[in-house]
C-alpha positions as CSV (number, residue, x, y, z in Angstrom):
1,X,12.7,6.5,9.4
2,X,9.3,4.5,8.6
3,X,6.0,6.2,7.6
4,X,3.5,7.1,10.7
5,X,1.6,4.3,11.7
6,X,-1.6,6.1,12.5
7,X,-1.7,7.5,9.9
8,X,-1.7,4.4,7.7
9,X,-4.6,3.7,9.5
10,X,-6.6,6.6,8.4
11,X,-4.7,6.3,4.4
12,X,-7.0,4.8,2.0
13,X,-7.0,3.2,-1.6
14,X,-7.7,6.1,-3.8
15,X,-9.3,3.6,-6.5
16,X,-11.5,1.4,-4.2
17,X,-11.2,3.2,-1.2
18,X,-10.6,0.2,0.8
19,X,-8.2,-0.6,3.8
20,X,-4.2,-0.3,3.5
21,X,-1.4,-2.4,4.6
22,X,1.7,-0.9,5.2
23,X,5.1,-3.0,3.8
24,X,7.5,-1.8,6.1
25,X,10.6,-3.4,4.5
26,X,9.3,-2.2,0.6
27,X,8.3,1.1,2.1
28,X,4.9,0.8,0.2
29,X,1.3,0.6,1.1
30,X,-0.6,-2.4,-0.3
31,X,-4.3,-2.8,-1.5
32,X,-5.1,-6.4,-1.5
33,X,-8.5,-5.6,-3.0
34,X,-6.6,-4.0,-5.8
35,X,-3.8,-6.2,-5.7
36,X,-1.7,-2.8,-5.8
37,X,1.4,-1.3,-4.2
38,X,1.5,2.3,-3.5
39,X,4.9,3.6,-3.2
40,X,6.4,5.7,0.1
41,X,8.8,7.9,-0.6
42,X,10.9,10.5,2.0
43,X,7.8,9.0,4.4
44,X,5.0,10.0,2.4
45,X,2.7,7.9,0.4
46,X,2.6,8.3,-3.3
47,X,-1.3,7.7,-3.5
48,X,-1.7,8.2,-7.6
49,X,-2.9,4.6,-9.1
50,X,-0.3,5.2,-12.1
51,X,2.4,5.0,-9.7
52,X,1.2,1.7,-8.3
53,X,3.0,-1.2,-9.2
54,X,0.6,-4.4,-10.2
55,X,0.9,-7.3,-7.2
56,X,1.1,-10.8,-8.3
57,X,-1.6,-13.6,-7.4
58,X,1.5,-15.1,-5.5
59,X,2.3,-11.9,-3.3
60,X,-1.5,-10.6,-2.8
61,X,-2.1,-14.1,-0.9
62,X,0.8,-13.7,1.6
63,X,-0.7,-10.4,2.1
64,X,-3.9,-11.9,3.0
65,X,-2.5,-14.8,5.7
């Protein structure tokens, strides 16, 4: 089962505050502005920047096209 899409609409960065991305096939939310990944688990997002994981340069710009 995949996380709500509405409400990944509404979910923001809780560093920057800025738009999310949802991975469907990591089961993460991304921040591109961050370059972060914010993990879902059991359908809800982990939104706690030490649980990020750090997006490379190489990853952050297929997020972006």
């Amino acid at each position: 089962m995949a996380i709500n899409v509405a409400l990944t609409e509404i979910l923001a960065c809780p560093l920057c505050k800025g738009k999310l991305k949802y991975d469907k096939t990591a089961q993460r939310l991304i921040c591109l502005a961050d370059a972060l990944a914010y993990p879902v688990r059991n359908n809800i997002p982990v939104l706690i920047a030490d649980e990020a994981e750090q997006l490379g340069p190489d990853e952050v710009k297929k997020w972006r096209s």
